[in-house]
C-alpha positions as CSV (number, residue, x, y, z in Angstrom):
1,X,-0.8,54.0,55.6
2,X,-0.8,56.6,58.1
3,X,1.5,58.8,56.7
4,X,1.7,59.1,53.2
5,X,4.1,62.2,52.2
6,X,7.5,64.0,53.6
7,X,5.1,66.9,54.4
8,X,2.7,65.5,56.5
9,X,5.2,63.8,58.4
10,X,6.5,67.2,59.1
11,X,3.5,68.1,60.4
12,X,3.4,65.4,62.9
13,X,6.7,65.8,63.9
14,X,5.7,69.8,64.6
15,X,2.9,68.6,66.9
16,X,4.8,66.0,68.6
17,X,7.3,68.4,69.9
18,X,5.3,70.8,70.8
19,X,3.8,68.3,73.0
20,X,6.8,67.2,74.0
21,X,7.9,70.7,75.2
22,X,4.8,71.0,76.9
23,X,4.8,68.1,78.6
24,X,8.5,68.9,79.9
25,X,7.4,72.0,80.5
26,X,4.4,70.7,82.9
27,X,6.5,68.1,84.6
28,X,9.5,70.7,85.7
29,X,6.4,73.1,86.6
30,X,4.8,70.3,88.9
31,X,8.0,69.8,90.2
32,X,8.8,73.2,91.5
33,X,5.4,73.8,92.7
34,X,5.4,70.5,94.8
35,X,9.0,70.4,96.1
36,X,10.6,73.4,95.7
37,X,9.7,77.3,95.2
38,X,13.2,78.8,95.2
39,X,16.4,77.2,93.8
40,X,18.5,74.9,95.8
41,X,22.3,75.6,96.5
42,X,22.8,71.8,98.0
43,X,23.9,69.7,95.6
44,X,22.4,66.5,97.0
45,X,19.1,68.2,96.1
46,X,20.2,69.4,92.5
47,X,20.9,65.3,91.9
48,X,17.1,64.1,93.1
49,X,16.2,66.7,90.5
50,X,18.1,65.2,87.8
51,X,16.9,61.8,88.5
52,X,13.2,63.4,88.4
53,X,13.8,64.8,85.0
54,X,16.0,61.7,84.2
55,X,13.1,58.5,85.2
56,X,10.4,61.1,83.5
57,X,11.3,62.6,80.8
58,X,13.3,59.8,79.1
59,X,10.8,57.1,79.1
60,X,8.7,60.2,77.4
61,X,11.4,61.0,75.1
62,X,11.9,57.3,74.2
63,X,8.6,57.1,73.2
64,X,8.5,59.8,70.9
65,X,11.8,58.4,68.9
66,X,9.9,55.4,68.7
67,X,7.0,56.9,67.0
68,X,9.2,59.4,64.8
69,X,11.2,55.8,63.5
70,X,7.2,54.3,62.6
71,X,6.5,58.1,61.0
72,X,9.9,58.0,59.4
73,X,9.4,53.7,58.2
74,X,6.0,54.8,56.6
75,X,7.6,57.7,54.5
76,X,9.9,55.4,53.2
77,X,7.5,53.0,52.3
78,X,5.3,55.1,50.3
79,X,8.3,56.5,48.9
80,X,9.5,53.0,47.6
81,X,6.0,52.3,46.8
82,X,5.9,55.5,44.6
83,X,9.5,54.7,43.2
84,X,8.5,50.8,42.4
85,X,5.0,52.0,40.5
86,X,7.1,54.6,38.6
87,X,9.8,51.9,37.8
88,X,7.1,49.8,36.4
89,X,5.4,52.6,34.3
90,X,8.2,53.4,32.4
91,X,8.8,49.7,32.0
92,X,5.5,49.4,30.3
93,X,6.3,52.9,28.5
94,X,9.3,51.0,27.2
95,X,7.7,48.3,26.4
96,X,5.2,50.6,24.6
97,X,7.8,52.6,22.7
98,X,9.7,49.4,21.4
99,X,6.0,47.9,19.8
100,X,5.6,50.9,18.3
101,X,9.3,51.3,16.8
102,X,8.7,47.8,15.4
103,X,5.1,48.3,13.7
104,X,6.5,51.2,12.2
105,X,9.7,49.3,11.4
106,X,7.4,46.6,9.7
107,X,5.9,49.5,8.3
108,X,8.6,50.7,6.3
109,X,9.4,47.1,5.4
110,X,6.0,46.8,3.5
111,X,6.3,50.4,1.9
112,X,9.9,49.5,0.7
113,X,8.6,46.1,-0.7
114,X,5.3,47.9,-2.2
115,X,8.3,50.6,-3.9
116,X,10.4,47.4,-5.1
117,X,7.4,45.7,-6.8
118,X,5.7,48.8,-8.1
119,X,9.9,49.4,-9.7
120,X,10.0,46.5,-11.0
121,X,6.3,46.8,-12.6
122,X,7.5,50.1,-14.2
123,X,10.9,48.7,-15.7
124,X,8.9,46.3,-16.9
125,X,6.1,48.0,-18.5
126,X,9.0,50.5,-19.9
127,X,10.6,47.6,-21.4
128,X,7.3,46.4,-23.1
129,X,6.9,49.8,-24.8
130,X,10.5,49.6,-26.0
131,X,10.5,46.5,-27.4
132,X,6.4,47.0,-28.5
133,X,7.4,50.4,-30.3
134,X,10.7,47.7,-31.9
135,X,8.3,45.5,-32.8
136,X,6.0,47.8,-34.7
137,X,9.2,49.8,-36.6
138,X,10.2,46.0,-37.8
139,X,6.4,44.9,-38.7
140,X,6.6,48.6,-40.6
141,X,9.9,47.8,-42.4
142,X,8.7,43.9,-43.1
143,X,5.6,45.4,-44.6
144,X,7.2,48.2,-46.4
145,X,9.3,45.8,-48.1
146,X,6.1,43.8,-49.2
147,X,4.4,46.5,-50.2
148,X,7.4,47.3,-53.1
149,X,7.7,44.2,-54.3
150,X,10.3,43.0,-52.1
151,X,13.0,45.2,-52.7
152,X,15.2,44.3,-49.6
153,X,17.5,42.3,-49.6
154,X,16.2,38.1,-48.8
155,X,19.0,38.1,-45.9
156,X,18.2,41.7,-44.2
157,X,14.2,40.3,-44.7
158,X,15.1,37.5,-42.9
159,X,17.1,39.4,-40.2
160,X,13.9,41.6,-39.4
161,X,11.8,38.5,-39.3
162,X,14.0,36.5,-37.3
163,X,14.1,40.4,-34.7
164,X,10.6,40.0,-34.7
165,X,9.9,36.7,-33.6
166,X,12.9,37.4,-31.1
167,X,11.0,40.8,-30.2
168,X,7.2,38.8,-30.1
169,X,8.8,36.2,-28.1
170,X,10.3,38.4,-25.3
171,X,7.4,40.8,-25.1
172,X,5.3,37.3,-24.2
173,X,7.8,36.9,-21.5
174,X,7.7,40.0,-20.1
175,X,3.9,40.0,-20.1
176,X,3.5,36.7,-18.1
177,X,6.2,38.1,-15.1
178,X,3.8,41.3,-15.1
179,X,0.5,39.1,-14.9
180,X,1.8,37.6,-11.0
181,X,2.4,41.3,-9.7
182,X,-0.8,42.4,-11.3
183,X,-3.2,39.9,-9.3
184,X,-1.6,40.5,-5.9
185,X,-2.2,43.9,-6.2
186,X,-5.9,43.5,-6.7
């Protein structure tokens, strides 16, 4: 590219009209010293001048509008360059953002899961000591009982034995579920 910012462009465009001026100004000064050294009242003479100035200086002129439209083409390229790599980095910044929101979205996912399991763990292992700290006030009372000679009565005995089976039984329950969460944790 030749041109590759709004500024430099404007720096071109300074030079190219001062040479422009210049160049008018040395073609209207050849003019005068070869033709003329005082103005002209005939009008037949003011209207060779204008065709002068006319076949010269618009050819010249011409010229320099074609080169200010390439100048003026190349800014706008770059520019549209500029804007189209700009366009495509915040695509990939996008694109960037929205991986990120979903790792940390499967993030969260995991850590609520890890939260679920480790709840469940702990209402289980709560309900083990309940029903553990049951099992041992019944094994207490069964053996009280024994230890006096059997001085409850044969139906509340069998209601504590039957409580501690019941107790034994869903304590064995509880145990196997925890024994799963247990290994996938290691």
């Amino acid at each position: 590219m030749f041109v590759r910012s709004l500024a430099t462009a404007r720096q071109y465009a300074l030079v190219g009209l001062v040479l422009l001026g210049s160049l008018v100004g040395v073609i209207l000064a050849l003019y005068f010293y070869r033709f003329h050294t005082e103005l002209s009242l005939d009008n037949a003479t003011w209207g060779q001048f204008g065709d002068y100035v006319g076949g010269v200086i618009n050819p010249i002129l011409g010229f320099f509008s074609f080169i200010t439209l390439l100048l003026a083409l190349q800014v706008q390229a770059s520019q549209s360059e500029t804007a189209v790599a700009a366009f495509a980095q915040a695509q990939r910044d996008s694109v960037r953002a929205g991986e990120d929101a979903l790792r940390g979205s499967e993030i969260i996912q995991s850590i609520a899961r890890t939260l679920s399991v480790q709840s469940d763990a702990a209402r289980t292992t709560a309900e083990l000591l309940a029903l553990t700290h049951s099992l041992v006030i019944v094994n207490e009372s069964i053996k009280e009982d024994e230890a006096y000679g059997g001085v409850l009565e044969t139906k509340r005995l069998t209601q504590l034995r039957d409580q501690r089976v019941q107790l034994t039984s869903r304590i064995l329950q509880l145990a196997q579920l925890q024994e799963p969460r247990n290994e996938r944790r290691q």
